[in-house]
N, C-alpha and C positions, 0 to 999 in steps of 0.2 A: 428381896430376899438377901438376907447378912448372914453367913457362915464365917465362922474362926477355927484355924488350925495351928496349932500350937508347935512351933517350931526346938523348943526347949528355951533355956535361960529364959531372957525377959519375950523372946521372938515369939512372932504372930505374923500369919498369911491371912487377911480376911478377905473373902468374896463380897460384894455389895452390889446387886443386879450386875451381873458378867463382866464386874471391874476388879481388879485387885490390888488391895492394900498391903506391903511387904513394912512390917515394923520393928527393926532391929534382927535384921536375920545374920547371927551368930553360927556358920556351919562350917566351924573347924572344930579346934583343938588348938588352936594358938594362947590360948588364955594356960592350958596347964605345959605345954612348952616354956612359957615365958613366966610363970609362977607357980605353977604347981599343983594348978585347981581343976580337974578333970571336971568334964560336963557331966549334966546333971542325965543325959540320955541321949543313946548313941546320936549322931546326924543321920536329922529323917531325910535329908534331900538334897545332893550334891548340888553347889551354888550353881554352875554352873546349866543346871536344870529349872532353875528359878526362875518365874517368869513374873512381871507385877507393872501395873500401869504407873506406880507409885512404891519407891522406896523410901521410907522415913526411919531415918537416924535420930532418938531422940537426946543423947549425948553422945560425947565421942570416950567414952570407956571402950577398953577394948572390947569386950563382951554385947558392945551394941552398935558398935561399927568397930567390927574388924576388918583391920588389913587384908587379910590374907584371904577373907569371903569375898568382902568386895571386887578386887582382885580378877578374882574366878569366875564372877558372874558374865556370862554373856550378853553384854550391855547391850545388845541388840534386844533384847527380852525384856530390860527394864526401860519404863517411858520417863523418869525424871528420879533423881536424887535430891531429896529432900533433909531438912536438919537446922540447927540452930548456926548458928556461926561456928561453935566452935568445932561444928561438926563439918560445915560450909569450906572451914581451912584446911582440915584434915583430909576431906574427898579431895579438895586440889593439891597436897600433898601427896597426896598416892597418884594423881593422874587422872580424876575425874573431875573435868574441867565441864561449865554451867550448871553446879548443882544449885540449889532454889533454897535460900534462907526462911527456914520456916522456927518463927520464932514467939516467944509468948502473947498470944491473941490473933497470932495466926490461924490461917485457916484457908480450903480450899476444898473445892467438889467436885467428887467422882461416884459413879452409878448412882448420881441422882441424891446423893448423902451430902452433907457439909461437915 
């Protein structure tokens, strides 16, 4: 069973048999702080309530790793930070040290999906 819940901007929580997938989860407001560009619908789910066996960064624009979520999230609730390199630099710039380079022809499984 695969469910998607659509977080706003590019963000996605998907369920895949009682695993979850977190894909750019943008839950500020730091994007029209720092430019001006208000979100496209309110934050459905304070970061800090985010729970995911898997978080994936798929660039590091603010909008799909931001500072300020990542931050917030109670890393105890997320199993591994995932991303390309240059998203790889950015999570150890902020102080998430071991995240997991996942980068073109990557790939990896959870709830039984690849």
């Amino acid at each position: 069973m695969i469910s998607a819940t659509w977080l706003g901007q590019g963000g996605y929580l998907f369920a895949i048999n009682g695993k979850k997938l977190c894909v750019d989860p943008y839950l500020s407001d730091s994007v029209s702080k720092s430019d001006g560009f208000s979100r496209l619908i309110p934050i459905p789910i304070e970061p800090r309530d985010l729970q995911a066996d898997l978080l994936l960064c798929t660039h590091h624009h603010q909008d799909h790793l931001d500072p300020e979520t990542v931050l917030a999230l109670d890393r105890e609730k997320i199993g591994g930070f995932y991303g390309p390199d240059s998203c790889v630099e950015r999570f150890s710039r902020i102080g998430i040290e071991n995240s997991i380079p996942f980068n073109r022809g990557s790939s990896c499984y959870l709830g039984g999906a690849e």
